[in-house]
DRENMINU-943801 format. One record per residue: x negated, y, z of N, C-alpha, C in turn; residue in one letter; residue number from 1. Coordinates in Angstrom, 2 decimals. Atoms other than C-alpha are relative to their C-alpha. Example, Ala and Ser with C-alpha at 12.3 -4.5 7.8 and 13.67 -1.06 7.14 Angstrom:
BEGIN
(marza (-0.89, -1.19, 0.00), (-12.30, -4.50, 7.80), (-0.90, 1.20, 0.00), "a", 1)
(marza (0.82, -1.19, -0.06), (-13.67, -1.06, 7.14), (0.77, 1.09, 0.73), "s", 2)
This chain:
BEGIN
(marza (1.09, 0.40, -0.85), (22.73, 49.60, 13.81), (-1.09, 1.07, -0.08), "x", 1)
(marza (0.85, -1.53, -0.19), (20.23, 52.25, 15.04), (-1.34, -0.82, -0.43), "x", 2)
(marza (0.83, 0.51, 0.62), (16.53, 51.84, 13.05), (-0.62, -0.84, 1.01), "x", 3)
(marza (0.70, 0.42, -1.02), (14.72, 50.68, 16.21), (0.37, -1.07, 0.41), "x", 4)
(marza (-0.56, 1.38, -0.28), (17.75, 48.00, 17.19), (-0.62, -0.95, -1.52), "x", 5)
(marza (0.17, 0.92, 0.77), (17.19, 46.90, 13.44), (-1.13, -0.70, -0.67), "x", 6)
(marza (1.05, 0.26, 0.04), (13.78, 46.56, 13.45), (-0.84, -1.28, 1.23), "x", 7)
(marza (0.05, 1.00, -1.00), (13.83, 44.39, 16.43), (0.51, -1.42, 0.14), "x", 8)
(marza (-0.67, 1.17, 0.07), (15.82, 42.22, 15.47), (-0.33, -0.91, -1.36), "x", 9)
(marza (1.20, 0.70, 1.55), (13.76, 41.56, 11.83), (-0.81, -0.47, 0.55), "x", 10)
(marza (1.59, 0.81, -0.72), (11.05, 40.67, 14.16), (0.38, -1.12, 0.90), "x", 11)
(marza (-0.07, 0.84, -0.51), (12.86, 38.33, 16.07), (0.54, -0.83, -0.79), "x", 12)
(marza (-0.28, 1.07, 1.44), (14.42, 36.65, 13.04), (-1.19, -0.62, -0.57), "x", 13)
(marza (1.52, 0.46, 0.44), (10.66, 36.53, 11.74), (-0.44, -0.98, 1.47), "x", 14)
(marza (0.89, 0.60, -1.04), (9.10, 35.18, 15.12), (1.19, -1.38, -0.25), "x", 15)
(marza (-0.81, 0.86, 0.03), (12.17, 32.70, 14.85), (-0.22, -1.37, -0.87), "x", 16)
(marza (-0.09, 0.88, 1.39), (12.15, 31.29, 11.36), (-1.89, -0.25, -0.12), "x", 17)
(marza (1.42, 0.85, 0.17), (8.12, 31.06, 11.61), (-0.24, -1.08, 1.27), "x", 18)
(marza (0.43, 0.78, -0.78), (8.32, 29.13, 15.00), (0.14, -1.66, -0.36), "x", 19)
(marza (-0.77, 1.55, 0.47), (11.05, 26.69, 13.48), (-0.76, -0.39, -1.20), "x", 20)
(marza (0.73, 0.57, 1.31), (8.82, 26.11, 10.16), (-1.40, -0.76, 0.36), "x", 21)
(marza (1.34, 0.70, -1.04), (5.36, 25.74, 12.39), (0.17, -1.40, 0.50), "x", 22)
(marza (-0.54, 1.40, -0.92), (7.58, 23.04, 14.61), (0.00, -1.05, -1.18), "x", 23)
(marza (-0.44, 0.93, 0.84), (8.94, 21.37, 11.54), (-1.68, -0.23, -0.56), "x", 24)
(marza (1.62, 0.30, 0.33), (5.16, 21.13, 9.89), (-0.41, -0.58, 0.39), "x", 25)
(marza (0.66, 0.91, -0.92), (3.75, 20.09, 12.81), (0.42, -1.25, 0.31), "x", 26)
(marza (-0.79, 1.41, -0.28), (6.23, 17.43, 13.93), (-0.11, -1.54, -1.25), "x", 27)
(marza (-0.02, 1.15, 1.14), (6.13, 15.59, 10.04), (-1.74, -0.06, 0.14), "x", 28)
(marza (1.27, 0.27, -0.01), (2.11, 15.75, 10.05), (-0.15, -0.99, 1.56), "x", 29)
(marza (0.10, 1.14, -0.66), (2.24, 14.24, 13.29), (0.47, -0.93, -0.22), "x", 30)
(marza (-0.39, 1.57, 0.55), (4.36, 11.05, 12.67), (-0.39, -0.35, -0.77), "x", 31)
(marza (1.08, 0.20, 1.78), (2.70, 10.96, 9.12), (-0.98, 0.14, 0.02), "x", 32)
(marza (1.11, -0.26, 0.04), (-0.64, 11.61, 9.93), (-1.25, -0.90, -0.56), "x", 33)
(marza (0.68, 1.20, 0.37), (-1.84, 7.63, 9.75), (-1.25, -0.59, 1.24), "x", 34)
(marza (1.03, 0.89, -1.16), (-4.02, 7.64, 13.09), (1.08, -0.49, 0.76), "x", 35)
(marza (-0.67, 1.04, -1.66), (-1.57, 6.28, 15.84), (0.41, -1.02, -0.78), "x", 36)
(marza (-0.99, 0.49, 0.13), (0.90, 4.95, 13.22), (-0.75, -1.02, -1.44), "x", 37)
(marza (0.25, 0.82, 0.79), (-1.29, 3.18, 10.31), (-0.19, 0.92, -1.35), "x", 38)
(marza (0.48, -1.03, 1.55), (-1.31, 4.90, 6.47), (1.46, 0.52, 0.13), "x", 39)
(marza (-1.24, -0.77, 0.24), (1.14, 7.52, 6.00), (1.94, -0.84, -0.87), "x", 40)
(marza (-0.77, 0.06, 0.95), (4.36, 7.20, 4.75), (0.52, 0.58, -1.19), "x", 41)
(marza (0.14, -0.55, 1.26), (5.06, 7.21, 1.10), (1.66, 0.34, 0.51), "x", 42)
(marza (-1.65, -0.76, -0.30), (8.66, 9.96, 0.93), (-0.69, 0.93, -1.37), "x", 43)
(marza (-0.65, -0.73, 1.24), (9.75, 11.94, -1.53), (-1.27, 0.86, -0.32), "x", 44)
(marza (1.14, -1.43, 0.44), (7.18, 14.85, -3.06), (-1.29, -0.57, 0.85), "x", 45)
(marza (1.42, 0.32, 0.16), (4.26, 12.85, -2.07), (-0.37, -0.31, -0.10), "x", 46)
(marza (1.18, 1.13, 0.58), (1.50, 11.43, -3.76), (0.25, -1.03, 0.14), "x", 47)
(marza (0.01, 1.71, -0.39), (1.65, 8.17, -4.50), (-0.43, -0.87, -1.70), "x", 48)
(marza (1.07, 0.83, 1.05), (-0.03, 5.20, -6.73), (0.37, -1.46, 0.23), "x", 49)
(marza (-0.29, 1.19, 0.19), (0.85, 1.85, -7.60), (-1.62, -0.82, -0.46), "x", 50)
(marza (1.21, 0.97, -0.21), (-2.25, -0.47, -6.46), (0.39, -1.39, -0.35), "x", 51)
(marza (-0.44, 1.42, 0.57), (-1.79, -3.87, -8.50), (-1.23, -1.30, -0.03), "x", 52)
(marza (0.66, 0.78, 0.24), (-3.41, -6.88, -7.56), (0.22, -1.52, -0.33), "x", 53)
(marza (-0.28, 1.10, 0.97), (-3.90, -9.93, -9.60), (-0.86, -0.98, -0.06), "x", 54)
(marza (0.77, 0.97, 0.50), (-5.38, -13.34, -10.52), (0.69, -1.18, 0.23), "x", 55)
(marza (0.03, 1.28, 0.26), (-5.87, -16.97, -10.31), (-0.04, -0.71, 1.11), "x", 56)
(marza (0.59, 1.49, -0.94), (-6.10, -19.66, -7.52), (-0.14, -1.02, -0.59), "x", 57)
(marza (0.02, 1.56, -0.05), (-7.46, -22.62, -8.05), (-0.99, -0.93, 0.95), "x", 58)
(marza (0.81, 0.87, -1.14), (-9.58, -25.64, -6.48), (-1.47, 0.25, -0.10), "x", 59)
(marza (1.26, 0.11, 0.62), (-13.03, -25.93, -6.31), (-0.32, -0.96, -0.91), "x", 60)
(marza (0.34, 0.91, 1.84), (-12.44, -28.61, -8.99), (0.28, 1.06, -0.99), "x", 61)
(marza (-0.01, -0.84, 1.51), (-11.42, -25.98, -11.09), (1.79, -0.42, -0.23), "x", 62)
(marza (-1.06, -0.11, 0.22), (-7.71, -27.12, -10.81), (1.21, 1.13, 0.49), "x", 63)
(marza (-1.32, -1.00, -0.28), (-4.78, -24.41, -10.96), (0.79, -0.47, 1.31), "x", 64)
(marza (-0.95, 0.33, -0.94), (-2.75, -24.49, -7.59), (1.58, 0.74, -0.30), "x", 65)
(marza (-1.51, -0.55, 0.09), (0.83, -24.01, -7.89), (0.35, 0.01, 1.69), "x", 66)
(marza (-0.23, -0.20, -1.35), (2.51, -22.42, -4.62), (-0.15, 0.37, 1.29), "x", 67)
(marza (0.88, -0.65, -0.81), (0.09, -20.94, -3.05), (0.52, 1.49, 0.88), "x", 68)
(marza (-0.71, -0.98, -0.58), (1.60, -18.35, -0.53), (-1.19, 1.26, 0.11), "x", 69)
(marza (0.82, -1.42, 0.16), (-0.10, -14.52, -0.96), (0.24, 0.77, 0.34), "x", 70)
(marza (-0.62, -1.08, -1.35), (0.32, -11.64, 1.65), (-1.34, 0.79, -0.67), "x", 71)
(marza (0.82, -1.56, -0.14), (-1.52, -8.13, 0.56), (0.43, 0.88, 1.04), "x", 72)
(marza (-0.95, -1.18, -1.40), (-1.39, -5.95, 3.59), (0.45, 0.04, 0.54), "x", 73)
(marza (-1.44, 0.50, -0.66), (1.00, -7.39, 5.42), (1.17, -0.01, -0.28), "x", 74)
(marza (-1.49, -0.43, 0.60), (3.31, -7.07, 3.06), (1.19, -0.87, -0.41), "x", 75)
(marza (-0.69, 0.91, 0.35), (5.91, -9.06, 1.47), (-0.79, -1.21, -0.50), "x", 76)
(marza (0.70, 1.06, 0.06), (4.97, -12.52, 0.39), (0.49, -0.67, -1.56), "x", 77)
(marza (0.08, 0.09, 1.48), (4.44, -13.52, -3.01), (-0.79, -1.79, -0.33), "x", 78)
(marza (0.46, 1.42, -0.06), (4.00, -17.44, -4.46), (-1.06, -0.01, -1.35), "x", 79)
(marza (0.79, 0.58, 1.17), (1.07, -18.72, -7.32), (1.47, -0.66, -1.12), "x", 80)
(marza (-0.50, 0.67, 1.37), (2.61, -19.67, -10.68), (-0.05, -1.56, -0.03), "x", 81)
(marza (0.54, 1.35, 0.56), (2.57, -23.12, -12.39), (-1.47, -0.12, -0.55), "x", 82)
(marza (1.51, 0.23, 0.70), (-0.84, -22.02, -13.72), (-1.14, 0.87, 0.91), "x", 83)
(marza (0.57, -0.49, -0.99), (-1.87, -20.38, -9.93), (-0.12, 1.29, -0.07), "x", 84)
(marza (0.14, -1.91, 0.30), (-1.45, -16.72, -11.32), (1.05, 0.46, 1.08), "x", 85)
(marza (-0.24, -0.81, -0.60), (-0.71, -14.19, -9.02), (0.22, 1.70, 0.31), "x", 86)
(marza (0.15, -0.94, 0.71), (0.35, -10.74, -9.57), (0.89, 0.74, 1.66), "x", 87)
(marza (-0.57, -0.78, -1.28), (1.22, -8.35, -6.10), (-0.66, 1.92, -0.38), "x", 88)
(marza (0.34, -1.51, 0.58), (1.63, -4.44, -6.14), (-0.05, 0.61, 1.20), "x", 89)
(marza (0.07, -0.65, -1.78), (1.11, -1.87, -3.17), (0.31, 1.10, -0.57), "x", 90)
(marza (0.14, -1.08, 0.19), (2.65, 1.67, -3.37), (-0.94, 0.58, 0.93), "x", 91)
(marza (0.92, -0.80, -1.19), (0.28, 4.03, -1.51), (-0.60, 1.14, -0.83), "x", 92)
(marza (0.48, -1.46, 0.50), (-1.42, 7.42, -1.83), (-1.48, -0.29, -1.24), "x", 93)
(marza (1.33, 0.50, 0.75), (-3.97, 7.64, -4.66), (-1.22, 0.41, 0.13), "x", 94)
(marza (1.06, -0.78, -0.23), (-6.87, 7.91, -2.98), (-1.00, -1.77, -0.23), "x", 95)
(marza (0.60, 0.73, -0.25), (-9.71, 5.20, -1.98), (0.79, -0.90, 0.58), "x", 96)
(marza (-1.03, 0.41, -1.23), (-7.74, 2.09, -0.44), (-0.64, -1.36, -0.28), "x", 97)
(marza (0.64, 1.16, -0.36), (-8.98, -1.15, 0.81), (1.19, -1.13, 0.82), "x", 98)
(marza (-0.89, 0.94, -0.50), (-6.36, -4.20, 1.31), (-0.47, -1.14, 0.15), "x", 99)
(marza (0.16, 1.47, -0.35), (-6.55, -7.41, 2.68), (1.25, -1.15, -0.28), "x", 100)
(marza (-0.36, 1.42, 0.60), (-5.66, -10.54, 1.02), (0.03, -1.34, 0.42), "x", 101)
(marza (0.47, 1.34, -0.56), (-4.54, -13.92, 2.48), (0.48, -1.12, -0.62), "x", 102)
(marza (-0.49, 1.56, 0.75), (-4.02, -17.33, 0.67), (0.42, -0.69, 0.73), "x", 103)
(marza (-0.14, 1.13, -1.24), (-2.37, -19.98, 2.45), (1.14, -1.05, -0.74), "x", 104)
(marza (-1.09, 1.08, 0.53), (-0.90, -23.36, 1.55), (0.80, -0.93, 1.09), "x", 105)
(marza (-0.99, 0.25, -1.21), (2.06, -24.08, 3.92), (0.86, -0.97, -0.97), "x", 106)
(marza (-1.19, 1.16, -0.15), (4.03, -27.01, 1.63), (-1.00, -1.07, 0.15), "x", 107)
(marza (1.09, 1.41, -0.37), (1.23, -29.71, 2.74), (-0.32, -0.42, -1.69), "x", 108)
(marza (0.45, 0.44, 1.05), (0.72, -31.71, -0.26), (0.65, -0.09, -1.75), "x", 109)
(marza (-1.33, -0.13, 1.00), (3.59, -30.82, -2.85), (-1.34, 0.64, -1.26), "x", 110)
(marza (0.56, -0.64, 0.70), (0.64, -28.77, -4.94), (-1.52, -0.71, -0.10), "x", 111)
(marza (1.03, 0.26, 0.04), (-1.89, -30.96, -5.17), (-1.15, -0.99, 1.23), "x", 112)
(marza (0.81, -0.04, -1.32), (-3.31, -31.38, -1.61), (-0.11, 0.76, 0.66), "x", 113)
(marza (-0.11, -1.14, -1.22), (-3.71, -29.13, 1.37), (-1.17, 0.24, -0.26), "x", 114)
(marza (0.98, -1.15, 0.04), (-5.84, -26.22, 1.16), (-0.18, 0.88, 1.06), "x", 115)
(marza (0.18, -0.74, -1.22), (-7.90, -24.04, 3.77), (0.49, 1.37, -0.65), "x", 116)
(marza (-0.56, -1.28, -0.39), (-6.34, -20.81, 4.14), (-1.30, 0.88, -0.12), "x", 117)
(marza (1.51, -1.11, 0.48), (-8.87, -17.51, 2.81), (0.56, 0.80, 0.21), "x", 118)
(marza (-0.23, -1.75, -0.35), (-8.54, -13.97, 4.19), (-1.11, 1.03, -0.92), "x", 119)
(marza (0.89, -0.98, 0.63), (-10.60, -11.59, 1.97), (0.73, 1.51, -0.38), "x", 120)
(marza (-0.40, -1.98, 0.55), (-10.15, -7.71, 0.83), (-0.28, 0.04, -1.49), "x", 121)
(marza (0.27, -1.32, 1.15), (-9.73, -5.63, -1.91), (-0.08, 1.10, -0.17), "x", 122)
(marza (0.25, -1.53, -0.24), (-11.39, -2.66, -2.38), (0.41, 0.86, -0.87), "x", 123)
(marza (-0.05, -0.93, 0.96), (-10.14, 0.09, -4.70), (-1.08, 1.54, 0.50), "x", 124)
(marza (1.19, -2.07, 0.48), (-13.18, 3.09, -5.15), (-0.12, 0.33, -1.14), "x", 125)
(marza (-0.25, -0.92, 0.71), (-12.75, 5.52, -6.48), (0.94, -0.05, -1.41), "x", 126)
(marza (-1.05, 1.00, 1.00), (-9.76, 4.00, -8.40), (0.26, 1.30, -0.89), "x", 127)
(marza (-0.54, -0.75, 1.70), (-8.72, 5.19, -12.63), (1.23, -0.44, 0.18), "x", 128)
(marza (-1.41, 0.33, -0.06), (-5.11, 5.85, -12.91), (0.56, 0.16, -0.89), "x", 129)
(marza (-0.35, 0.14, 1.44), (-3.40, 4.99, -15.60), (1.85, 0.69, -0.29), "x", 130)
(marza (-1.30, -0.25, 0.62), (0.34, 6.27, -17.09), (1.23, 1.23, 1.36), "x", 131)
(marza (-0.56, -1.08, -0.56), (0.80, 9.12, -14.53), (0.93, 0.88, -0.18), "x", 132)
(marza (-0.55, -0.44, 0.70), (3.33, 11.52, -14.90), (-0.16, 1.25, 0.07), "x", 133)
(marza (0.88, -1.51, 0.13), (1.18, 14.39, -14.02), (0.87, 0.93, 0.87), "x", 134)
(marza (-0.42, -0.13, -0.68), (3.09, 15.14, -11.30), (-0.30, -0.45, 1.69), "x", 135)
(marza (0.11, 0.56, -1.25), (3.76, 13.56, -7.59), (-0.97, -2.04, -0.07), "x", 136)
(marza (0.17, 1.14, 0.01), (3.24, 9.92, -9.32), (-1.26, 0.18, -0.53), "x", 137)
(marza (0.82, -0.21, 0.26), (-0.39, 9.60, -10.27), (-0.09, -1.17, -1.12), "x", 138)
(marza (0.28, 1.33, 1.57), (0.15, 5.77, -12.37), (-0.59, -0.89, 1.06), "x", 139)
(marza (-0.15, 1.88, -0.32), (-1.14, 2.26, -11.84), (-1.90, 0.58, -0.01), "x", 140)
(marza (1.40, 0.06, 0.26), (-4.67, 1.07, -11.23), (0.13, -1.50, 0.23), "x", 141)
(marza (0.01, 1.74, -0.56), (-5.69, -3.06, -10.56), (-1.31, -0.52, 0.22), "x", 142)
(marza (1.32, 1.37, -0.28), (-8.29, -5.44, -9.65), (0.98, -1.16, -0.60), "x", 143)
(marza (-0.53, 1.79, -0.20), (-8.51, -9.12, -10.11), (-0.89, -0.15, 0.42), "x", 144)
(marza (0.35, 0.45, -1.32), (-8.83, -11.03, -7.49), (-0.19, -1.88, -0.07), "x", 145)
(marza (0.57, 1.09, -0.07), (-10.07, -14.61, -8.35), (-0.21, -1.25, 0.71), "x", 146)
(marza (0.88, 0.84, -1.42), (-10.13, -17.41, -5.49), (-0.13, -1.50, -0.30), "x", 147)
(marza (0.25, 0.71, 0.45), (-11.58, -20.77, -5.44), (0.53, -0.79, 1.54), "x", 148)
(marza (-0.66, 0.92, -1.48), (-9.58, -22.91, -2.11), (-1.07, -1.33, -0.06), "x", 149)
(marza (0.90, 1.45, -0.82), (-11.39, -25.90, -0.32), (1.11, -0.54, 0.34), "x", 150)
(marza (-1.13, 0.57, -0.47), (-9.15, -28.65, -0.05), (-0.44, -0.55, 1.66), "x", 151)
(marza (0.16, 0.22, -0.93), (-8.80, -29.54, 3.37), (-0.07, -1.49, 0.64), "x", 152)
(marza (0.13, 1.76, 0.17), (-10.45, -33.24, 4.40), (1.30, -0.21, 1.14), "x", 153)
C-alpha cells in the first residue's frame, strides 16, 4: 500500500471508530438520562446504593397493626409484621433521593379494624454510606419511617 493510500485509510478507520463510540455514548445517555424515562437505570459498572427503609405502624391507640400493605416508589409490595414492623429496600444511585411511601389496609377488618390509607415521603440528604466496597457499590444507608393510621369510622 502506497504511504498516501495508507494514511487515508488510518483516517477513515479513525473518523469511523470515533463516530461509532460518539453514537454508542450518546444513544446509552439518552435512554439513561432520567428526564423522559424517570431515574436512570441501575446496569452493570454503575453507581449504585442500597436505600433501606424501615419502621413501625401502628394505631393512634398506640396498637401494632399487623398486615398493613407498603409500596416505596412504586415498587414491589411489602406486608407489616405481627408487631407492624416494616423493613423495604430501594437500589438506586448514591446520591440525594427522595421516595414516596404508601400504607394501605386492603383485608378490611382481619387486623384490627380498617385503616385510612397515608401517602408520605422519604427523604435521603445527603445520605452516610455504610459497608461499601470502594468501588461501583457505595453500601447501605436507612431512615425510619414511623406511622400512626386513623382507623376509619
Amino acid at each position: 500500500m502506497k504511504p498516501k493510500v495508507k494514511k487515508q485509510w488510518f483516517a477513515f478507520q479513525n473518523k469511523s471508530i470515533s463516530h461509532l463510540i460518539s453514537f454508542l455514548g450518546i444513544g446509552s445517555a439518552v435512554i439513561f438520562n432520567g428526564c423522559m424515562y424517570g431515574s436512570p437505570a441501575v446496569e452493570y459498572g454503575t453507581p449504585s446504593a442500597v436505600f433501606k427503609v424501615t419502621g413501625k405502624v401502628t394505631s393512634k391507640a398506640g396498637e401494632e397493626i399487623q398486615g398493613i400493605k407498603v409500596i416505596v416508589n412504586s415498587g414491589g409490595v411489602i406486608r407489616t409484621d405481627g408487631s407492624g414492623i416494616y423493613k423495604a429496600e430501594v437500589t438506586d444511585f448514591p446520591k440525594d433521593q427522595e421516595y414516596k411511601v404508601q400504607f394501605m389496609d386492603d383485608d378490611g377488618t382481619q387486623n384490627g379494624g380498617e385503616f385510612v390509607a397515608l401517602d408520605t415521603v422519604v427523604k435521603f440528604t445527603d445520605p452516610k454510606f455504610e459497608d461499601g466496597d470502594g468501588e461501583w457499590f457505595s453500601g447501605f444507608t436507612s431512615k425510619e419511617l414511623n406511622v400512626k393510621l386513623e382507623k376509619k369510622n
